[in-house]
N, C-alpha and C positions, 0 to 999 in steps of 0.2 A: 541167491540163485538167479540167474539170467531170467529172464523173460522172454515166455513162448509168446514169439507173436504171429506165427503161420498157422497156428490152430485155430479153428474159428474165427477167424479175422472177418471183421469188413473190410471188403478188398475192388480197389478200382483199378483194373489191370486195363492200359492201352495198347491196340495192338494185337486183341485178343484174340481174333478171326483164324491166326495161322501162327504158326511158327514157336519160337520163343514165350510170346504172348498166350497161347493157346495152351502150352503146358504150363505156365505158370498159374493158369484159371483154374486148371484141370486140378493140378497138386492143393490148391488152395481147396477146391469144393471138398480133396478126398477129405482133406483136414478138417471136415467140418464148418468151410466156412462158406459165408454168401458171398457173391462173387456177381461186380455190375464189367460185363465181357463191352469194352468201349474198343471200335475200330469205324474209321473213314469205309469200309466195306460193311454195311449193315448187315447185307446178307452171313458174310464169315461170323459174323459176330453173335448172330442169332442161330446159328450151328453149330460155337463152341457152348452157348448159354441152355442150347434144345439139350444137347452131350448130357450136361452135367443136370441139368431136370431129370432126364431121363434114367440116370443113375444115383435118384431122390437128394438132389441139392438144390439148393436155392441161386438162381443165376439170373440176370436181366442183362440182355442186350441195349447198345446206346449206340448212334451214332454218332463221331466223335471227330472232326480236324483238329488234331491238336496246334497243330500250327496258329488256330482264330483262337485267342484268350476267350472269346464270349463263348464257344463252344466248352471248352474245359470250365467255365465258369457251370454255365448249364450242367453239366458233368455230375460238378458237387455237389448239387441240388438234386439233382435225379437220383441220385446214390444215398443223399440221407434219407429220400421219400422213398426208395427201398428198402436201406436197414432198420427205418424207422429209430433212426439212431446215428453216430459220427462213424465217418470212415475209421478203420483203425489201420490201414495198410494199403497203400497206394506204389502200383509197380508201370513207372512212366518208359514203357518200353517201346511203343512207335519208334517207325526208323525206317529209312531206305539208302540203298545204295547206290554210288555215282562213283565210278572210275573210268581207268584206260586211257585218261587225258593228261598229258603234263598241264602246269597252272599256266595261263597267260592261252589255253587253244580250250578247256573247259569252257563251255559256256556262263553267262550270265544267270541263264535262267535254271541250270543245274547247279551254280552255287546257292541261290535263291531257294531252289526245292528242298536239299539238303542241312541248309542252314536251318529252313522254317521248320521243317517236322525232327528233325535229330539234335538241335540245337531248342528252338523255342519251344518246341512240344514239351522238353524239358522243364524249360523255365517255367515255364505257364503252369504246368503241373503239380512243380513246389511253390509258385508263387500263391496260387490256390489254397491246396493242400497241408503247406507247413503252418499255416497259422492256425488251422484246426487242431494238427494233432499236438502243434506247440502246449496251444490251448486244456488240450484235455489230457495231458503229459503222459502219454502211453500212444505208440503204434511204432512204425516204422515205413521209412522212404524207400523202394528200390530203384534207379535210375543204370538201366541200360547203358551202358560206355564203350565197350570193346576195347578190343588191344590196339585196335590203330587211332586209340586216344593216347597211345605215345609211343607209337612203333614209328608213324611218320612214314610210312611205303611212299615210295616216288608215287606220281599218277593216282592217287588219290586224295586230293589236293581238299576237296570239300567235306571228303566222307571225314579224312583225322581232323581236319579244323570243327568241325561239328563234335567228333566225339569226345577231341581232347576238351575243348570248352564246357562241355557235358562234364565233364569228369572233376574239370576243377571248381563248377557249380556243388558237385555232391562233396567234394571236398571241404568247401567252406561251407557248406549245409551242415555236415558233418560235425564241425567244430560249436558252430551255432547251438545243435540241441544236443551237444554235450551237458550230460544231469540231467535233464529236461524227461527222461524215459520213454526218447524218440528216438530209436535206431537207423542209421544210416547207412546202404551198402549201392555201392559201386559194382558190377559185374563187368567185367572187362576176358571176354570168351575173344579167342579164335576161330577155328570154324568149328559152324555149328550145320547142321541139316536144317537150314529152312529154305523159304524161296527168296531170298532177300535179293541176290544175285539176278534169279530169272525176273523179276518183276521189276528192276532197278534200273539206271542207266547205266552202265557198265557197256565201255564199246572196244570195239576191237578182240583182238585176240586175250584179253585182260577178261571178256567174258565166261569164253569155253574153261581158264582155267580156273577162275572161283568155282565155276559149278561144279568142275571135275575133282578139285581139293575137298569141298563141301561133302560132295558123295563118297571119298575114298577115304579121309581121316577124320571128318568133321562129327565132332562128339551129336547125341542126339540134345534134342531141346530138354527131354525131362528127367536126362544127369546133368544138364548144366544147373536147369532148374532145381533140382534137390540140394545140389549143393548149397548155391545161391542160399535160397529157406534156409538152413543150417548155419549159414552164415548171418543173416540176418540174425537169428536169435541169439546169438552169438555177440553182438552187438560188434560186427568184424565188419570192418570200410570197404575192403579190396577183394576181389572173389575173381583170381587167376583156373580159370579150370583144367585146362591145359598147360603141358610139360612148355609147349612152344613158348606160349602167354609169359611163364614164368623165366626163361629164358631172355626172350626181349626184355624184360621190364630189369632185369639182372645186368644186360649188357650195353642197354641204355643208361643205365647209372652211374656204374663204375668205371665205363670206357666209352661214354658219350661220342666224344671224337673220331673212335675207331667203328662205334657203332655206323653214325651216318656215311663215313667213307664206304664200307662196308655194304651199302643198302643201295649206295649207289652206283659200286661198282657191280653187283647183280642185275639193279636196273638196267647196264649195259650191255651188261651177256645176254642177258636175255631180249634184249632188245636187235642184238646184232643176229638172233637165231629165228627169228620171227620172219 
């Protein structure tokens, strides 16, 4: 029989403040579990942790840059002196978005922003994390990815290099605590309703239309998140939640070549209509 590990988990969810992260905290506390709500915005994070008190769960807010390893380090510490016990579930989902720029007019300092919290929040979070739950041979990894960890959109040049390296981390993680009764899952959503968009760098007319896609087919955060759990215990890698998601990840496979011709000859149109 699989192993439930969304029920009662100790659970270090990054990110927690808004979005994504904030139903993930949410679904965990309904399950029963304690839940340490870790976000670079202390204030969000102590409003998703007030939430779920208030509706008799156990929750501590942290602040958190995952980006500084001594931060996430701190993390793990602060989280065992609240479960009074080892994490069992850790959902490294920090992230921000950067588009609207071809590569080579992208700044510096927006590949930099991007890499450190979507990329290294990452790392840092397993590099931390997996040796504990190695250790105690029960929990499970989530690590945030998205579909443009291999959709590859023109003008998003930092956000896929971040997620795809994100994805191929959970991948070879994955492999790692194989037997080990450490599950490993990848979520890789299209849009989803957070504010990932508004708070992001995203310039140009690349802006208005995330946010518009976002509002008009973008699934909510807590069916992606149900899924996600279900898959986790499942002990299932890849969590496509969207018809889109599953498409690209289809057409990128089997017709690589015609895929990226494809992606660019849109970036064209659209670009001549702008």
């Amino acid at each position: 029989m699989a192993q439930i590990l969304s029920k009662q988990a100790n659970a270090v969810v990054t990110g927690a403040g808004s979005g994504i992260g904030r139903a993930f905290a949410l679904a965990i506390a309904a399950k029963k579990g304690c839940v340490v709500c870790a976000d670079i915005d202390l204030a969000s994070a102590q409003a998703t942790a007030d939430h779920i008190s208030a509706q008799g769960g156990r929750a501590l807010a942290v602040y958190c840059d995952v980006s500084q390893l001594v931060d996430v380090e701190l993390l793990a510490e602060q989280a065992e002196t609240f479960f009074d016990g080892p994490t069992s579930l850790v959902i490294n989902n920090a992230g921000v978005g950067v588009g609207g720029q071809p590569i080579g007019e992208v700044s510096m300092a927006d590949w930099h922003w991007a890499l450190g919290i979507n990329l290294w929040g990452v790392v840092h979070g397993c590099h931390v994390f997996a040796p504990r739950l190695r250790a105690a041979g029960h929990g499970g990894i989530i690590n945030v990815c998205s579909t443009a960890s291999f959709a590859a959109a023109p003008k998003m040049g930092p956000y896929n290099v971040s997620k795809a390296a994100a994805l191929a981390l959970t991948e070879t993680l994955s492999a790692e605590m194989a037997s080990t009764g450490v599950h490993v899952t990848a979520l890789c959503p299209t849009w989803v309703k957070t504010n990932i968009a508004a708070q992001g760098r995203i310039s140009g007319p690349s802006a208005a239309m995330a946010q518009r896609l976002m509002a008009r087919i973008g699934f909510t955060p807590e069916r992606v998140v149900n899924d996600t759990l279900k898959a986790l215990d499942r002990n299932q890698l890849y969590v496509l939640p969207q018809l889109d998601a599953r498409l690209i990840w289809r057409s990128k496979r089997f017709t690589p070549a015609l895929y990226t011709a494809g992606a660019g000859l849109l970036n064209r149109l659209a670009g001549n209509h702008l």
